[in-house]
CHARMM-style PDB file with segment names, atoms N, HN, CA, C and O in Angstrom:
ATOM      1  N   UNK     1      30.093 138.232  43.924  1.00  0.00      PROA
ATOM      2  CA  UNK     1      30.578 137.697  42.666  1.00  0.00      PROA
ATOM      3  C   UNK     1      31.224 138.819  41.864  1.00  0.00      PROA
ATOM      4  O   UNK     1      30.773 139.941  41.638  1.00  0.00      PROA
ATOM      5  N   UNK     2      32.270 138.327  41.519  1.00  0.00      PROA
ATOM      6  HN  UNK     2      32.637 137.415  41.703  1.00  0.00      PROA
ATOM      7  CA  UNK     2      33.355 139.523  40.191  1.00  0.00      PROA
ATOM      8  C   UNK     2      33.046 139.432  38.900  1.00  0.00      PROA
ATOM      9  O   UNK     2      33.607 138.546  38.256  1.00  0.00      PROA
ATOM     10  N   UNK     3      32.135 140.280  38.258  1.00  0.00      PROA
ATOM     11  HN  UNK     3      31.679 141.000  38.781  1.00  0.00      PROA
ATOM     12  CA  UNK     3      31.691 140.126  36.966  1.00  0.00      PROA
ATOM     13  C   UNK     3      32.855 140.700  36.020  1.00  0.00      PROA
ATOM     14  O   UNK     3      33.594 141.649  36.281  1.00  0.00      PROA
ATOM     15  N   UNK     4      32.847 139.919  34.880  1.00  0.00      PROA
ATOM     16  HN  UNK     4      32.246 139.148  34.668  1.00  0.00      PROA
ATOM     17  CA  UNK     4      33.649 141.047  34.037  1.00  0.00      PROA
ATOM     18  C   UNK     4      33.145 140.969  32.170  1.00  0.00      PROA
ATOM     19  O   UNK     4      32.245 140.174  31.898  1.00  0.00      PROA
ATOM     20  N   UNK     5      33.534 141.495  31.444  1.00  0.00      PROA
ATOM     21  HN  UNK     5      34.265 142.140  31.665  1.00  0.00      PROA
ATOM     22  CA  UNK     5      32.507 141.804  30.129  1.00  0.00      PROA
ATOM     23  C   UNK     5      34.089 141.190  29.103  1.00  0.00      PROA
ATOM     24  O   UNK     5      35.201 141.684  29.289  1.00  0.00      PROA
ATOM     25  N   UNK     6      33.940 140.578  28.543  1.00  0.00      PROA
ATOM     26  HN  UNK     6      33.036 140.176  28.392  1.00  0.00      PROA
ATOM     27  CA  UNK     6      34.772 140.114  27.466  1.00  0.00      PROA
ATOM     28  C   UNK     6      34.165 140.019  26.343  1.00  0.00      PROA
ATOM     29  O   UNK     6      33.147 139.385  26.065  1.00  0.00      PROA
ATOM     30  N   UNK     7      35.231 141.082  25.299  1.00  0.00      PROA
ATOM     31  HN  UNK     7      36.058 141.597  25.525  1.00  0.00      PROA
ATOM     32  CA  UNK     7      34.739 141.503  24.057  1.00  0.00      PROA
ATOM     33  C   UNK     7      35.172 140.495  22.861  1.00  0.00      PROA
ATOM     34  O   UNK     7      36.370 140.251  22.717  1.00  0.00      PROA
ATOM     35  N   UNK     8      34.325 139.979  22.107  1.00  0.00      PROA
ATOM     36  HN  UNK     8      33.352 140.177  22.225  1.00  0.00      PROA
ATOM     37  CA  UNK     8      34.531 138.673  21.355  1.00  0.00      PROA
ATOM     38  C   UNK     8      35.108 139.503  19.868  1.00  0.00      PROA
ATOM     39  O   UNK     8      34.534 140.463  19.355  1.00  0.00      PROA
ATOM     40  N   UNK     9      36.348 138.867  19.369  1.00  0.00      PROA
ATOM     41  HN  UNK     9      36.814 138.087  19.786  1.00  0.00      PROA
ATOM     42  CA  UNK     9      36.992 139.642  18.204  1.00  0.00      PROA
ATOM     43  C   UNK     9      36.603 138.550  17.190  1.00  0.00      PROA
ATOM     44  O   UNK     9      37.173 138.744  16.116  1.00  0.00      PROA
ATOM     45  N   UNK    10      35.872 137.548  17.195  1.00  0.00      PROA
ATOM     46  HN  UNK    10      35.409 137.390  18.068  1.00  0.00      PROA
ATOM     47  CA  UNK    10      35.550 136.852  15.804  1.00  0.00      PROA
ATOM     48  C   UNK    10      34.093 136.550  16.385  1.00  0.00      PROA
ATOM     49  O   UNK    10      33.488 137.281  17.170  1.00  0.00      PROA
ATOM     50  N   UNK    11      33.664 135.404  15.885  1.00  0.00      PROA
ATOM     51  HN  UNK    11      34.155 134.811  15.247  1.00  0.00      PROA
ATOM     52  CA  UNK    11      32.042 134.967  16.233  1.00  0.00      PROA
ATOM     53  C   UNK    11      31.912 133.894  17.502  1.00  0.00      PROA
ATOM     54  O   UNK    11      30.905 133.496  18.087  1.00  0.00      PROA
ATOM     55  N   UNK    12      33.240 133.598  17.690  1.00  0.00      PROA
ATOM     56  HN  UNK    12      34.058 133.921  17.215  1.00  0.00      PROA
ATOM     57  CA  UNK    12      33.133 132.786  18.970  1.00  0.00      PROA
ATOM     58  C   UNK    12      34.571 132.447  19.603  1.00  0.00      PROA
ATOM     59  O   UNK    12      35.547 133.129  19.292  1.00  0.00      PROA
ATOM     60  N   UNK    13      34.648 131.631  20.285  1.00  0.00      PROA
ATOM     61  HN  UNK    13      33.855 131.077  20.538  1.00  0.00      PROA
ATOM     62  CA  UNK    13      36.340 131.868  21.399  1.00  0.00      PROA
ATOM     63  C   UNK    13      35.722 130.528  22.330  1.00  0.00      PROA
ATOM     64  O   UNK    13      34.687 130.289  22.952  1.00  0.00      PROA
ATOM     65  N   UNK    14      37.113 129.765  22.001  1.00  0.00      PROA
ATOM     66  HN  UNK    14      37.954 129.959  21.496  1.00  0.00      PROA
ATOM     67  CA  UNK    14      36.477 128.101  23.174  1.00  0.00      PROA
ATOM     68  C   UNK    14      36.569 128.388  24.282  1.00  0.00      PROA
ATOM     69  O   UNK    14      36.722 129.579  24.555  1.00  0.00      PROA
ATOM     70  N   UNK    15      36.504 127.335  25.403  1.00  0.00      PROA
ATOM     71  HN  UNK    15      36.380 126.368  25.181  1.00  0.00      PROA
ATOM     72  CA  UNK    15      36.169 127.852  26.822  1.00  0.00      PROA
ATOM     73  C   UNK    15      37.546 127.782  27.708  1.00  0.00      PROA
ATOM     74  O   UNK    15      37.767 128.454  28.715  1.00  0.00      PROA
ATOM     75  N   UNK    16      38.406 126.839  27.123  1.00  0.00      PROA
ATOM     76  HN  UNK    16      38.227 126.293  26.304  1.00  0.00      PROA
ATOM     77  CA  UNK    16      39.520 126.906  27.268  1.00  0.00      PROA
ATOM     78  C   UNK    16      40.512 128.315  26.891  1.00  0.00      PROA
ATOM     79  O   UNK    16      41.309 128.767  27.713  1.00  0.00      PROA
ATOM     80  N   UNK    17      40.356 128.781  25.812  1.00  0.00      PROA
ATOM     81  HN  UNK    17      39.709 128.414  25.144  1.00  0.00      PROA
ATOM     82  CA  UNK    17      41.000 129.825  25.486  1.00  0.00      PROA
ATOM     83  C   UNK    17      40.601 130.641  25.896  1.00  0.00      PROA
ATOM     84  O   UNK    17      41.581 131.375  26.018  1.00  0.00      PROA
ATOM     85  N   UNK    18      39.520 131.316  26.373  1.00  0.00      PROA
ATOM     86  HN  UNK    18      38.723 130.719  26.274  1.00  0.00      PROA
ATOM     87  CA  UNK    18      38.649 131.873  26.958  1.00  0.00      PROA
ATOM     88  C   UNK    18      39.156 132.142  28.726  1.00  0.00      PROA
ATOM     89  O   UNK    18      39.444 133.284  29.083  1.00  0.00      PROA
ATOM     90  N   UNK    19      39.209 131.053  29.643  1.00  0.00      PROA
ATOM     91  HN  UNK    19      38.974 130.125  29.352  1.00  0.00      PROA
ATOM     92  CA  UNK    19      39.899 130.992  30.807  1.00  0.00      PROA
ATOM     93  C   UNK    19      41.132 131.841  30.695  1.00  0.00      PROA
ATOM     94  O   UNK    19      41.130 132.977  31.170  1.00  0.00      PROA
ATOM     95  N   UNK    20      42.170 131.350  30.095  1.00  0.00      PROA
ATOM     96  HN  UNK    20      42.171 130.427  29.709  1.00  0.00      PROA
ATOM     97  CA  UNK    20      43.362 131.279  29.488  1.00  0.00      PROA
ATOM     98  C   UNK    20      43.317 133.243  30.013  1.00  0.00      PROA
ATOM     99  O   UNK    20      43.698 133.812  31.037  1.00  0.00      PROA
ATOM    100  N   UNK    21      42.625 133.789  28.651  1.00  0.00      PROA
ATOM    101  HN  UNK    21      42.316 133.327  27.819  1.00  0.00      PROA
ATOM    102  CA  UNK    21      42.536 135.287  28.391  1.00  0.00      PROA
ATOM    103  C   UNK    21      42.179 136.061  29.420  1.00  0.00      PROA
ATOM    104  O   UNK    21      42.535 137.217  29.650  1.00  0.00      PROA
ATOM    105  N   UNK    22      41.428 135.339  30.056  1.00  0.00      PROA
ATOM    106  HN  UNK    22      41.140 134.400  29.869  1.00  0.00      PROA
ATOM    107  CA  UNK    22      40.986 136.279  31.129  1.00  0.00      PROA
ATOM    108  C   UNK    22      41.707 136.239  32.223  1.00  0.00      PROA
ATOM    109  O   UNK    22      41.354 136.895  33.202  1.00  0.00      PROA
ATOM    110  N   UNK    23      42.949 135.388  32.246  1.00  0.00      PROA
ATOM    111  HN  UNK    23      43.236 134.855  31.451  1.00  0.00      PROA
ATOM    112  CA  UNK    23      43.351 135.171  33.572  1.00  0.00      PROA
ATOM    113  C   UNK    23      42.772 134.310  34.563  1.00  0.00      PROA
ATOM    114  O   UNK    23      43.303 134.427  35.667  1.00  0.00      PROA
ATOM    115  N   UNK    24      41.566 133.238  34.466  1.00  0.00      PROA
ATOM    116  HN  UNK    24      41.135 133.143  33.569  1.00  0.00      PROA
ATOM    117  CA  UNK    24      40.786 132.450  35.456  1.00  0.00      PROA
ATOM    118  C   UNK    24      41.761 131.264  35.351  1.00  0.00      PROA
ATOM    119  O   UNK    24      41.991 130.566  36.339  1.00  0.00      PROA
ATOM    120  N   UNK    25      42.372 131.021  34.079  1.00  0.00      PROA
ATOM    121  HN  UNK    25      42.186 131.588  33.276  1.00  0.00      PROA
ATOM    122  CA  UNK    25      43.274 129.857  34.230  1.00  0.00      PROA
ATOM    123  C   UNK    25      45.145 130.440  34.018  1.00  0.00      PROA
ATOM    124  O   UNK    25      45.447 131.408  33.320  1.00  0.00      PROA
ATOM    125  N   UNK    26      45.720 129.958  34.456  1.00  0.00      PROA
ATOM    126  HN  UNK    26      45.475 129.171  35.023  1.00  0.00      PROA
ATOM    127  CA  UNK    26      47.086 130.237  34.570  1.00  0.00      PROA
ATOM    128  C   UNK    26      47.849 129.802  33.122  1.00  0.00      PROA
ATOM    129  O   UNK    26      48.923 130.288  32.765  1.00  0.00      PROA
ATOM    130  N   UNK    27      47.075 128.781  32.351  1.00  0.00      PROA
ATOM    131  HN  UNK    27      46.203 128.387  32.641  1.00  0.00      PROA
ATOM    132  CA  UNK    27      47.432 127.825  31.660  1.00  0.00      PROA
ATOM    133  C   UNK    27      46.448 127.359  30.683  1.00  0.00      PROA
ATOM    134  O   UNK    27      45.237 127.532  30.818  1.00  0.00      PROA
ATOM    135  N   UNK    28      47.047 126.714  29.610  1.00  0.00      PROA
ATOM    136  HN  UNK    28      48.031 126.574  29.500  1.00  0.00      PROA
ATOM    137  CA  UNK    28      45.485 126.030  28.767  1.00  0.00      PROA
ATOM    138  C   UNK    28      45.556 124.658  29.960  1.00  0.00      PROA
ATOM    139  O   UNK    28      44.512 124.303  30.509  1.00  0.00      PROA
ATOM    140  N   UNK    29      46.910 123.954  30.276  1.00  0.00      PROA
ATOM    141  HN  UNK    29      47.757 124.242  29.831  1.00  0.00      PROA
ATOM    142  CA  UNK    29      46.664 122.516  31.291  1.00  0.00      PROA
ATOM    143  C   UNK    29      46.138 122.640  32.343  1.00  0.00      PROA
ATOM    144  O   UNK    29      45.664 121.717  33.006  1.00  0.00      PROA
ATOM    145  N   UNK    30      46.156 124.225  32.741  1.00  0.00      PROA
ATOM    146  HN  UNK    30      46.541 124.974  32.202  1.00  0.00      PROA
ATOM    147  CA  UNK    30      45.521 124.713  33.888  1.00  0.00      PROA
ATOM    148  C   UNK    30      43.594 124.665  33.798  1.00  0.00      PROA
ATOM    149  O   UNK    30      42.633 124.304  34.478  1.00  0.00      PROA
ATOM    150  N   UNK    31      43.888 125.256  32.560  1.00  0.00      PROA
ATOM    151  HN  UNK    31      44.668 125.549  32.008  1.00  0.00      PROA
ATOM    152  CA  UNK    31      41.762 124.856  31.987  1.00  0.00      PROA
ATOM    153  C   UNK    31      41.422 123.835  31.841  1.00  0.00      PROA
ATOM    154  O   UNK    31      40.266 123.433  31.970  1.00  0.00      PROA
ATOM    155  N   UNK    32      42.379 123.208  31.540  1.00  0.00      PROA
ATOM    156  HN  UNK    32      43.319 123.535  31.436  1.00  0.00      PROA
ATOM    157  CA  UNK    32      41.862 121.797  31.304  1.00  0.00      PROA
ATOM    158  C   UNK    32      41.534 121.071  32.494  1.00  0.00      PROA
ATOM    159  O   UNK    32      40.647 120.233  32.655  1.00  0.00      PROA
ATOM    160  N   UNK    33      42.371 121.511  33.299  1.00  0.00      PROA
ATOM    161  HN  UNK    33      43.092 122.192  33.169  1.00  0.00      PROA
ATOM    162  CA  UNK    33      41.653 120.317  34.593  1.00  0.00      PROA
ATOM    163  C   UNK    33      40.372 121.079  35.421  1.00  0.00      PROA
ATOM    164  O   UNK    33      39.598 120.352  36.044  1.00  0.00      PROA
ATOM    165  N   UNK    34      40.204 122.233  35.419  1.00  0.00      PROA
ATOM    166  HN  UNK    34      40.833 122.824  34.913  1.00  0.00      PROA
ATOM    167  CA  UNK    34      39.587 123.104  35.898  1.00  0.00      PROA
ATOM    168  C   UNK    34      37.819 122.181  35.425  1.00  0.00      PROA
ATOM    169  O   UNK    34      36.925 121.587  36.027  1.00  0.00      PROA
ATOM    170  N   UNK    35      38.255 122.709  33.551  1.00  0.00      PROA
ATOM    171  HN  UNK    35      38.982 123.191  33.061  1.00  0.00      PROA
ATOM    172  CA  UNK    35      37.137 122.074  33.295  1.00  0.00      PROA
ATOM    173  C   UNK    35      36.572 120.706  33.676  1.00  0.00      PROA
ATOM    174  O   UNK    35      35.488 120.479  34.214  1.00  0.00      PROA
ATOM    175  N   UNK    36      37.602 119.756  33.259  1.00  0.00      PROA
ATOM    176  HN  UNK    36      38.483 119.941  32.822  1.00  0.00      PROA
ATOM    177  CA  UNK    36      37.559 118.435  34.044  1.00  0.00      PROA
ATOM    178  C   UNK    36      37.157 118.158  34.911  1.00  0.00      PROA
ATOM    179  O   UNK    36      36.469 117.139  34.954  1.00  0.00      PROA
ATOM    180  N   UNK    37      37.371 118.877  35.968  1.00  0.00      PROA
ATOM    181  HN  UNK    37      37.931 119.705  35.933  1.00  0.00      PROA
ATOM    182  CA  UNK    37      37.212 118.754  37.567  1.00  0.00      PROA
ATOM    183  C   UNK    37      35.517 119.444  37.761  1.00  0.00      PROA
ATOM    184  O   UNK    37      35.116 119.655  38.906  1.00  0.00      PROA
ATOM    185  N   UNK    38      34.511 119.790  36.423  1.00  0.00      PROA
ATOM    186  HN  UNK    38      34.837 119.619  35.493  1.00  0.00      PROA
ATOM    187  CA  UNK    38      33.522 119.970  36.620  1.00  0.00      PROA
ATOM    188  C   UNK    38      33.360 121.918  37.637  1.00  0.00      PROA
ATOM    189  O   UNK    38      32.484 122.553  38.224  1.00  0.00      PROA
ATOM    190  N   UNK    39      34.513 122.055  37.347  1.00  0.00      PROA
ATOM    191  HN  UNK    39      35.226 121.539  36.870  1.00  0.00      PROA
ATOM    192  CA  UNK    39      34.128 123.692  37.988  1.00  0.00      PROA
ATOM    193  C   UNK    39      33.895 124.422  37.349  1.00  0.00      PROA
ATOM    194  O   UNK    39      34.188 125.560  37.716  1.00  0.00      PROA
ATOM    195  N   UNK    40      33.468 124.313  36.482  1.00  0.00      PROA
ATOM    196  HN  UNK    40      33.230 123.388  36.184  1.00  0.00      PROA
ATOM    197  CA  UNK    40      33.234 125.920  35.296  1.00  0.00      PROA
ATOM    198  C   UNK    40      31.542 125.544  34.903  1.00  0.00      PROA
ATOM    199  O   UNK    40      31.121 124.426  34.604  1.00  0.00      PROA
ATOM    200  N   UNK    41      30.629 126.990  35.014  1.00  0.00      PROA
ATOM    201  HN  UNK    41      30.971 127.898  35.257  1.00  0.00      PROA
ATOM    202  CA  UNK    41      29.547 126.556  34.125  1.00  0.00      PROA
ATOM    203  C   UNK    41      29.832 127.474  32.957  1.00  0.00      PROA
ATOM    204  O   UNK    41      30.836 128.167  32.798  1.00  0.00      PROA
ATOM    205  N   UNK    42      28.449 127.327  31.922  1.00  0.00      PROA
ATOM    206  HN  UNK    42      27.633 126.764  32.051  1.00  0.00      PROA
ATOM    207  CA  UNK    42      28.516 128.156  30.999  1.00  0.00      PROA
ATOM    208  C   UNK    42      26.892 128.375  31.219  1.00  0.00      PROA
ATOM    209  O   UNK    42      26.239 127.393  31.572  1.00  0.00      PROA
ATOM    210  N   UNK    43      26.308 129.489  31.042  1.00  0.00      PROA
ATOM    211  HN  UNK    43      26.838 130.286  30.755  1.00  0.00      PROA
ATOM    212  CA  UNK    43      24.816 129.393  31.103  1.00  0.00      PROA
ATOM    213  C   UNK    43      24.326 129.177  32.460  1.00  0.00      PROA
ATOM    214  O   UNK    43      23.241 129.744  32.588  1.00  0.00      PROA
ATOM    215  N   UNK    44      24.680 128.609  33.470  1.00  0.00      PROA
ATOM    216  HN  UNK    44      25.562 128.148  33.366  1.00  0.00      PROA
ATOM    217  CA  UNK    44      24.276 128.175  34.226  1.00  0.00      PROA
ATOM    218  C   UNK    44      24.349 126.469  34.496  1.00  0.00      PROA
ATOM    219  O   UNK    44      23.597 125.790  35.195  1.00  0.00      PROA
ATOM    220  N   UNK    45      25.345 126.107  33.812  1.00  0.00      PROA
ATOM    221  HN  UNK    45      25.956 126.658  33.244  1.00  0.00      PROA
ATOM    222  CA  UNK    45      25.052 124.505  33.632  1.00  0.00      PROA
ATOM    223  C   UNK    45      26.817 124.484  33.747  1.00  0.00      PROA
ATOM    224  O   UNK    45      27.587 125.369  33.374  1.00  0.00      PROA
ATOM    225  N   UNK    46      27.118 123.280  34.334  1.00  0.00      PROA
ATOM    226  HN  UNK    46      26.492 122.561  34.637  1.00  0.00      PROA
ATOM    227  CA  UNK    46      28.480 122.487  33.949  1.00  0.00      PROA
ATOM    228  C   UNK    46      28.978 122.006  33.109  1.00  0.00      PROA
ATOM    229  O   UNK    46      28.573 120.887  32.793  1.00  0.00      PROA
ATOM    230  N   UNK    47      29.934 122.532  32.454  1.00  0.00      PROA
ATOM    231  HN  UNK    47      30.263 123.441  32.710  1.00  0.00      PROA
ATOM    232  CA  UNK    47      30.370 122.531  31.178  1.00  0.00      PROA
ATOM    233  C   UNK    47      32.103 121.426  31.331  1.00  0.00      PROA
ATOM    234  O   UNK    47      33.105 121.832  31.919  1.00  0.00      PROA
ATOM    235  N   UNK    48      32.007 120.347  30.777  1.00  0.00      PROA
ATOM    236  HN  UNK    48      31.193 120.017  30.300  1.00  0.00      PROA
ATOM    237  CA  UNK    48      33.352 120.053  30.326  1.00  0.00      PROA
ATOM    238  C   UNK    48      33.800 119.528  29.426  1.00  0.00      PROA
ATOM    239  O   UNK    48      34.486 118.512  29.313  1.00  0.00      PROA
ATOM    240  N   UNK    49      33.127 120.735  28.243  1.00  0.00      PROA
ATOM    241  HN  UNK    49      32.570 121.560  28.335  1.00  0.00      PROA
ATOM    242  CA  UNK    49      34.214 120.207  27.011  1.00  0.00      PROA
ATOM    243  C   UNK    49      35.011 121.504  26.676  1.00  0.00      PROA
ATOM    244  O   UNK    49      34.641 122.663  26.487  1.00  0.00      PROA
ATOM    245  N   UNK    50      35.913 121.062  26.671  1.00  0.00      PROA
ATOM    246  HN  UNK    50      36.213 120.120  26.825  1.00  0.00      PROA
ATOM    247  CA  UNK    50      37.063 122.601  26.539  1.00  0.00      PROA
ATOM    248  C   UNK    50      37.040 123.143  25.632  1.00  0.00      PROA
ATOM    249  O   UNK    50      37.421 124.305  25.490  1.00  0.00      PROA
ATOM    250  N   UNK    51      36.583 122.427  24.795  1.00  0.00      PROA
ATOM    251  HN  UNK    51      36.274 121.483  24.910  1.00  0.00      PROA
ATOM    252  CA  UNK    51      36.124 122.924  23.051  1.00  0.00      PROA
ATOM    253  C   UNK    51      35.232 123.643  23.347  1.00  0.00      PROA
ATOM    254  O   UNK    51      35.312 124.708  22.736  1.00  0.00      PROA
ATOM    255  N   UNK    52      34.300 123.572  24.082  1.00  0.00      PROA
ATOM    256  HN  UNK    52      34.235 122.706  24.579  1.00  0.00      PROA
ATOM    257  CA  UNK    52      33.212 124.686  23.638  1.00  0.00      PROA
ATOM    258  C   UNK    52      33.054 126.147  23.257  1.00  0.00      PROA
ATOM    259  O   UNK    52      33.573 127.156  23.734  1.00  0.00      PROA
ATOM    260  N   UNK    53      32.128 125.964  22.190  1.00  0.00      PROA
ATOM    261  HN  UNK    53      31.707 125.144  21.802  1.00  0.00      PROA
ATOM    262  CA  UNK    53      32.321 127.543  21.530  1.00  0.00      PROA
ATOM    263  C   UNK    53      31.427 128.391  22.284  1.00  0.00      PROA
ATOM    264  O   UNK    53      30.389 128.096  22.877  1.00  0.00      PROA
ATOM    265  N   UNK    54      31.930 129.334  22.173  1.00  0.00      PROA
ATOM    266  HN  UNK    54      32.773 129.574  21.691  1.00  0.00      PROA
ATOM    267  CA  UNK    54      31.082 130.215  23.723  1.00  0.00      PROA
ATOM    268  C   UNK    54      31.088 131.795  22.333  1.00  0.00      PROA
ATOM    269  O   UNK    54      31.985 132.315  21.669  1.00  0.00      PROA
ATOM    270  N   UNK    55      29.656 132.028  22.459  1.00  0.00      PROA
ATOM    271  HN  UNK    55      28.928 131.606  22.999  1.00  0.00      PROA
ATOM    272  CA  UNK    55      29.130 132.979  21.354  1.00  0.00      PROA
ATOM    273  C   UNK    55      28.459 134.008  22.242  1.00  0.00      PROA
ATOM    274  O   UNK    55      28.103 133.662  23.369  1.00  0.00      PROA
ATOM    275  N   UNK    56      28.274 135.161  21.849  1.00  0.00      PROA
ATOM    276  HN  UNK    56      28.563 135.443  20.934  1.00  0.00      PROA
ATOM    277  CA  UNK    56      28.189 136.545  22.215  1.00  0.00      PROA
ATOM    278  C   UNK    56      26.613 136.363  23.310  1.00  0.00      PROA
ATOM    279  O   UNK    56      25.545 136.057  22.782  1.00  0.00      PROA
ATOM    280  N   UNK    57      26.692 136.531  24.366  1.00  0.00      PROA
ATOM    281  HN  UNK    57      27.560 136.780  24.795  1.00  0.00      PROA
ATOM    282  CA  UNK    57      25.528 136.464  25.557  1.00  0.00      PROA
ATOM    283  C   UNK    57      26.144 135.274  26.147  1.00  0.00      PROA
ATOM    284  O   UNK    57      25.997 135.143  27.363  1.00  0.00      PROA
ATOM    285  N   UNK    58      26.572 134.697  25.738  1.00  0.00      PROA
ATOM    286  HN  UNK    58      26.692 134.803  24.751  1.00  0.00      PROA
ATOM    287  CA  UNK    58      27.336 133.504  26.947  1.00  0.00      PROA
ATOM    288  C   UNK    58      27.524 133.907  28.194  1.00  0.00      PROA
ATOM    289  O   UNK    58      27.917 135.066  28.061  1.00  0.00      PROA
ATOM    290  N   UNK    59      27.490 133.694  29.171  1.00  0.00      PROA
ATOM    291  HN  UNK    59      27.170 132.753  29.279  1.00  0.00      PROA
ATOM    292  CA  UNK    59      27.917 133.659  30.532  1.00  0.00      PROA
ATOM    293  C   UNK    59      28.305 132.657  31.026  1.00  0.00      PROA
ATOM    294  O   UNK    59      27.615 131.660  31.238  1.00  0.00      PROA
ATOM    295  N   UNK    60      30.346 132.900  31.463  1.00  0.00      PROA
ATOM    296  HN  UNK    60      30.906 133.710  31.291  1.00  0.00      PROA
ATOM    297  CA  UNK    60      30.959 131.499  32.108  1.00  0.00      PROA
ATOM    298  C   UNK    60      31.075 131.888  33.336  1.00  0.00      PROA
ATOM    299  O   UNK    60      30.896 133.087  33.546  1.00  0.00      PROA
ATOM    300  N   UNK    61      31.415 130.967  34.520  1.00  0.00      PROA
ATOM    301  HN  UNK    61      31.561 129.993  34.350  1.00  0.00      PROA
ATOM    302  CA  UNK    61      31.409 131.278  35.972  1.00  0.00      PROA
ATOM    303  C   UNK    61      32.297 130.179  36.620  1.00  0.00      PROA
ATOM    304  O   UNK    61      32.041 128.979  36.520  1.00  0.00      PROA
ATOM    305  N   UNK    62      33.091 130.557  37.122  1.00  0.00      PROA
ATOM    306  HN  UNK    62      33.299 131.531  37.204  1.00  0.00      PROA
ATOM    307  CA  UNK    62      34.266 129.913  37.975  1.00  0.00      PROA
ATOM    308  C   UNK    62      34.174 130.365  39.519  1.00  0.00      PROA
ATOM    309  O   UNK    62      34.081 131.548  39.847  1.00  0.00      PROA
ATOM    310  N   UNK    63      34.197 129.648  40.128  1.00  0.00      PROA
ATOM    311  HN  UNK    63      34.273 128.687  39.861  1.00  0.00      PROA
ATOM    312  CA  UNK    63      34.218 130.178  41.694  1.00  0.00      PROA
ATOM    313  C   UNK    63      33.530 131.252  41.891  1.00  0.00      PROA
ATOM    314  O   UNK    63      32.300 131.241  41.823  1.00  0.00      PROA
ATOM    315  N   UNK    64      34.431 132.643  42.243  1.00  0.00      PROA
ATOM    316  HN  UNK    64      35.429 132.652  42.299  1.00  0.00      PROA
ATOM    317  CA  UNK    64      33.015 133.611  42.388  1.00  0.00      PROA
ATOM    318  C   UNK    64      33.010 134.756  41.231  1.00  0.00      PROA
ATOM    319  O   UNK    64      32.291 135.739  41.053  1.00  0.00      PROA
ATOM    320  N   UNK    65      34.169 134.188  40.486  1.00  0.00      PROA
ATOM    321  HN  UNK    65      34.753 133.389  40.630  1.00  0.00      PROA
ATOM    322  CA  UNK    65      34.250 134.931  39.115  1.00  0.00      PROA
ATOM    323  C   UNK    65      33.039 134.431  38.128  1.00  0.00      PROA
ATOM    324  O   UNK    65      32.687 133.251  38.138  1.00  0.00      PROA
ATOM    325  N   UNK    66      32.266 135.654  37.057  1.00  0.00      PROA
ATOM    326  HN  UNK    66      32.551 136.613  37.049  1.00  0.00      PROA
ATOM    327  CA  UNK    66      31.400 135.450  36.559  1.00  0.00      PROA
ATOM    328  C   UNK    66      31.822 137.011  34.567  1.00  0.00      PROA
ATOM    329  O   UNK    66      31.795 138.214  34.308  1.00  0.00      PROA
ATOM    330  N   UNK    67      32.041 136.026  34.071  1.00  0.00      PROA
ATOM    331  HN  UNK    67      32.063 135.049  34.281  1.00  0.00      PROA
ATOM    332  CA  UNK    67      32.502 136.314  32.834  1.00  0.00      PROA
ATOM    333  C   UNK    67      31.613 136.285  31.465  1.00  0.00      PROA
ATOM    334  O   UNK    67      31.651 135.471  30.542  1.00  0.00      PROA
ATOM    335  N   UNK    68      30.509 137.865  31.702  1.00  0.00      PROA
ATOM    336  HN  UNK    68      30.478 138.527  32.452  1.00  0.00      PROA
ATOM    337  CA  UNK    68      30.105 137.669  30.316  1.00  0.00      PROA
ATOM    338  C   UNK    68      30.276 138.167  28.826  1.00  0.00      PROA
ATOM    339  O   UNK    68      31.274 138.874  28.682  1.00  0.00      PROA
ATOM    340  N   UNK    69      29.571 137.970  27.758  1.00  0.00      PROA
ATOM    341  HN  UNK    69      28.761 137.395  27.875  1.00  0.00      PROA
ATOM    342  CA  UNK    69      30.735 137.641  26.352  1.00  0.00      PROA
ATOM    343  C   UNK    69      29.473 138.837  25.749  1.00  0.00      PROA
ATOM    344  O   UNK    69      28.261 138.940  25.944  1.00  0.00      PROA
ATOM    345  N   UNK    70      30.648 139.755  24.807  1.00  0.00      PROA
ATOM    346  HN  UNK    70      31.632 139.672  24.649  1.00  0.00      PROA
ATOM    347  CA  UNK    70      29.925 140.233  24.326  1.00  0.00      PROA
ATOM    348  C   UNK    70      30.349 140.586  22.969  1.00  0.00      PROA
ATOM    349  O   UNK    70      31.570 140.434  22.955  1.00  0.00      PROA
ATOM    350  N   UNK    71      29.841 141.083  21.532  1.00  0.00      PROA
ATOM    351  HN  UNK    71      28.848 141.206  21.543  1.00  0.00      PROA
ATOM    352  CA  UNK    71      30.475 141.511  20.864  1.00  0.00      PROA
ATOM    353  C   UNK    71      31.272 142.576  20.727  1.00  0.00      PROA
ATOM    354  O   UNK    71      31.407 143.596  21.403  1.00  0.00      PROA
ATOM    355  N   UNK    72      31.922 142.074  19.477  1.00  0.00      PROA
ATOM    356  HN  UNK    72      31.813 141.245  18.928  1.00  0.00      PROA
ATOM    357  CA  UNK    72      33.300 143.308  19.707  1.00  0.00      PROA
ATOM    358  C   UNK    72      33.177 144.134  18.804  1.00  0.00      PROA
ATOM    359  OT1 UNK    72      33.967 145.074  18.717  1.00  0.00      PROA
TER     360      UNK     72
END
């Protein structure tokens, strides 16, 4: 698994925009189906609301990418 540390510049960042930044999605339409399609967790759980606010200790995970949030 490819971990990587993303530094949060306000108090939180959705999960969509979030993909987006890191490069896991190509696209926000690209996150969107991603999420849709039930492939993303957050925490350990399946996440599909694209809205979600993802706050500092979050951990998201896509395939074998694994993205955790930290303050900035």
């Amino acid at each position: 698994m490819h971990a990587t540390d993303f530094a949060l510049r306000g108090d939180h960042i959705t999960l969509d925009a979030l993909l987006k930044a890191t490069g896991l999605a190509a696209s926000g339409g690209a996150a969107k189906v991603l999420i849709a399609e039930g492939q993303v967790q957050v925490n350990g759980q399946t996440e599909k609301r694209r809205g979600r606010k993802l706050r500092t200790g979050d951990e998201v995970a896509l395939g074998d990418a694994l993205v955790h949030l930290r303050g900035g």
